[in-house]
N, C-alpha and C positions, 0 to 999 in steps of 0.2 A: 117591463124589464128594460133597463137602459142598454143602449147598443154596446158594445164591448170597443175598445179602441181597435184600431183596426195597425199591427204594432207590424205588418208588411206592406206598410204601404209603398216604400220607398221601393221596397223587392218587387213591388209589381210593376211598380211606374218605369224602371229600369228595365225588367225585361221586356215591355211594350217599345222602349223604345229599342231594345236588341233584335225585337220581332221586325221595327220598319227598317233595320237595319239588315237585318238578315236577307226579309222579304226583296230588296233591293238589290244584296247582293247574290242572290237568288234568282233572281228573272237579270240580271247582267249576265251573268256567266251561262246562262244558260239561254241567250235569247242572242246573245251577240255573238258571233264567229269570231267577230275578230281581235285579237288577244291585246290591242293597243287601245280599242272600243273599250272594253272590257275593266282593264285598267284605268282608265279617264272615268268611268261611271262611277267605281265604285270608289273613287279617292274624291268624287263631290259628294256621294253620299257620307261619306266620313265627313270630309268638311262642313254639312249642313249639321248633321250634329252637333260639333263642335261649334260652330256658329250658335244653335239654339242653349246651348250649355254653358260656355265658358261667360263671363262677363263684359260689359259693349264695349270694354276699353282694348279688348282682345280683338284685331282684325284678321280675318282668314281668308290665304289668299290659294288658289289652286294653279297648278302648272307654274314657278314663279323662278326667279332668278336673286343669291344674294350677290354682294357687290362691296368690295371693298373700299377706301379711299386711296390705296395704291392700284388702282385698275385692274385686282383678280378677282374672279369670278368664281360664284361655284358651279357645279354642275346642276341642273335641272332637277330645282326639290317637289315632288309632289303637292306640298302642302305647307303654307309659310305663316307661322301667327306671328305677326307685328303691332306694333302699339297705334293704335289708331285715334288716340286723343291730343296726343304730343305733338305731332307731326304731321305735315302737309297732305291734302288729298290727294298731290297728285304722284303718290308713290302707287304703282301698280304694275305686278309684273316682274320689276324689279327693285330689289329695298336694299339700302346701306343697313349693314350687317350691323350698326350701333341700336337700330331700331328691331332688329330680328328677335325676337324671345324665343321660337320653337321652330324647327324642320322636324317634317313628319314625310317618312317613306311609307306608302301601301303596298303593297303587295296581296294579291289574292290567294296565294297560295306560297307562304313560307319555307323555303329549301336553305340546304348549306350555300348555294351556290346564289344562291337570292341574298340572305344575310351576309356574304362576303363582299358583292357586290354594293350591298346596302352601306358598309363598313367604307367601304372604298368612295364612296359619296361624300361617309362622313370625315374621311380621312384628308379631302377637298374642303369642306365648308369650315375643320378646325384649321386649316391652311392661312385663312382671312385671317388681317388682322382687325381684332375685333374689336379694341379700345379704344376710346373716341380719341383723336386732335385735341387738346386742348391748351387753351390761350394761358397767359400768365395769371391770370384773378382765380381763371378754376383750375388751374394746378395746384396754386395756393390754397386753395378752400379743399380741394382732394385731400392734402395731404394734413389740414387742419382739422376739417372735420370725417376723417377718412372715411371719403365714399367711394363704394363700389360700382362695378359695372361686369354684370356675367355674361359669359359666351352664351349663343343659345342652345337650348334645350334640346337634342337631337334623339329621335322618336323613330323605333323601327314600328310598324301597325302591319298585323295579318290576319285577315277573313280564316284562313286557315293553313295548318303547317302542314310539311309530308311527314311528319312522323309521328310514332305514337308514342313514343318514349320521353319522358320530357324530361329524362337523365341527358339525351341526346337531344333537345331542344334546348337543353343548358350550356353545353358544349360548345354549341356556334356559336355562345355569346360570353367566351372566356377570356379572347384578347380584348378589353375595353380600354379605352382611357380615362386617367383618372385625376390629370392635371393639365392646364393650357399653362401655355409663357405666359409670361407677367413682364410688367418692366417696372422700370424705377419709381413711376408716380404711384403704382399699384403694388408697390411692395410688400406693402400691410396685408394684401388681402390675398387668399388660396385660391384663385379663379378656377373650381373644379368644375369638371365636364359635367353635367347632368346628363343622364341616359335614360332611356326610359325603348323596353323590347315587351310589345303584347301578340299574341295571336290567341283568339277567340275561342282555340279548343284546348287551348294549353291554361295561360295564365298570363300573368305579369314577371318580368326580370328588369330591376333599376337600379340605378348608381344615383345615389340620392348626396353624393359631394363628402362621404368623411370615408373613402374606401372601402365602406362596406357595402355589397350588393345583392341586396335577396331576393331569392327566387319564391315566387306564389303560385303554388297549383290551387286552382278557383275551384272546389269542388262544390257541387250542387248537393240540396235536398232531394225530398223525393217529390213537389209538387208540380215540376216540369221535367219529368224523367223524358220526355220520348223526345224533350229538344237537345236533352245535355249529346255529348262528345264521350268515349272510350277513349283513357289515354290510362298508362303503365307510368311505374315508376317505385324503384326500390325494390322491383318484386312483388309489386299490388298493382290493383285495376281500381282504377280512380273513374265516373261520372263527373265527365267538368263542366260544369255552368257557364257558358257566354255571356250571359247578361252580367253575370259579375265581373267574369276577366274584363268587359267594356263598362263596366261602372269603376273596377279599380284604376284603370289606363286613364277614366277621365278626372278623379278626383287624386289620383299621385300627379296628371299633368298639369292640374290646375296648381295643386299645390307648389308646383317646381318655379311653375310661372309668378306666384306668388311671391317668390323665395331669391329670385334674379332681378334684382335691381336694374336700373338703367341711371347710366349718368344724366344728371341734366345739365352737362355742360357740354354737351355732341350738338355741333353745328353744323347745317348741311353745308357751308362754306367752306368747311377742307375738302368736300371734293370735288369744287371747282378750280379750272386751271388758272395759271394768272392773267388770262384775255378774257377770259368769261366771269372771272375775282376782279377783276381790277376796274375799276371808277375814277373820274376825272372830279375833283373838287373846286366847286364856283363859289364867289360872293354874292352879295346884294346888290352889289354894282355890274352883278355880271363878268367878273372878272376869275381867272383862273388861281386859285389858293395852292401856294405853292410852302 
């Protein structure tokens, strides 16, 4: 008799990787005392995920700084995916905000007062400005062949939330935004925020750019009851699956990352100064071209 197709295989593959996920952030939390240890482990163990996952043109960068071309700064993002086929290796650390696709905040443990704080980071990095510089050829081709260029992608990620209610895990994520400025060369286009809120016992909450933003309670079968989560909501007692809410948070992120164009007329040239910009023009006789 022929083997039968095996039609979970994806659901298994996923939750193995939920288990080294878990297992990880399992022996951190409970092996490290100290709550800053704790935090840095388990936002590389997220980042090796996402490394092993997303595709090589996606770089992942941990503890990083973005940077605008008018010299503000954002605060200190956990986790930075930048384009790493486009642009120079020697960006690390910190990345001009034209090359940024994604900031991702971890947190191990998701509160109102962690998501406010969270809000308040990203209320910083929408602060940048995020449109490239551009020269007179690609302003003209901008607005010829209207292309775009999106803000990036801002990712709240939690191991787990303090509450059980995921009426009130909805809640802390009701003020979003759902538009950046635009200026005159990008007139044409709605440069909306992407959002993207997971915590592993809840589900998924996104702002996927046309103002509409659903909420996903990731409820399990019965094949891994004793690893699912106890979470409420409407008046029922939900069983929610981890391994899904972290299989939905990576293929909606992938998808976003998909979906956010980058100009390709961003130069790292606007943001240098005019001493560090500027070059002296010679001949062939060695003389000064004036």
């Amino acid at each position: 008799m022929k083997d039968e197709p095996d039609k979970k295989f994806l659901n298994r593959y996923f939750q193995s990787i939920y288990d080294k996920l878990e297992a990880d952030a399992l022996l951190f939390n409970r092996k490290l005392p100290h709550e800053g240890l704790k935090g840095s482990e388990n936002e590389q163990a997220l980042a090796d995920v996402l490394r092993n996952f997303l595709p090589t043109r996606y770089g992942v960068e941990v503890n990083a700084l973005v940077i605008d071309r008018n010299g503000a700064v954002s605060r200190q993002c956990d986790i930075v995916i930048y384009d790493d086929v486009q642009f120079p290796k020697y960006f690390r650390k910190v990345f001009p905000i034209e090359i940024v696709f994604a900031v991702i905040e971890v947190k191990t443990e998701l509160s109102k007062q962690q998501v406010d704080a969270a809000k308040t980071n990203e209320s910083a990095l929408r602060s940048l400005s995020y449109q490239p510089l551009l020269t007179n050829y690609w302003t003209t081709q901008t607005k010829k062949q209207k292309l775009a260029h999106a803000p990036p992608v801002h990712c709240i990620f939690g191991y787990r939330s303090s509450t059980q209610d995921f009426g009130t895990f909805i809640n802390w994520f009701k003020e979003l935004p759902t538009q950046n400025h635009s200026d005159d060369i990008f007139s044409y286009n709605s440069p909306f925020n992407h959002f993207i809120a997971c915590s592993l016992d809840k589900g998924l909450i996104f702002c996927r750019g046309d103002g509409h933003i659903p909420h996903w309670l990731t409820v399990g079968d019965e094949t891994r009851k004793e690893r699912y989560f106890q979470a409420t909501g409407d008046g029922h007692e939900f069983d929610v699956d981890p391994a899904k809410a972290l299989l939905m948070f990576l293929e909606t992120l992938w998808t976003m990352l998909e979906q956010s164009p980058r100009h390709p007329g961003f130069d790292i040239r606007s943001y240098m100064d005019d001493d560090l910009g500027s070059f002296i023009p010679f001949n062939w006789d060695g003389k000064i071209e004036y």
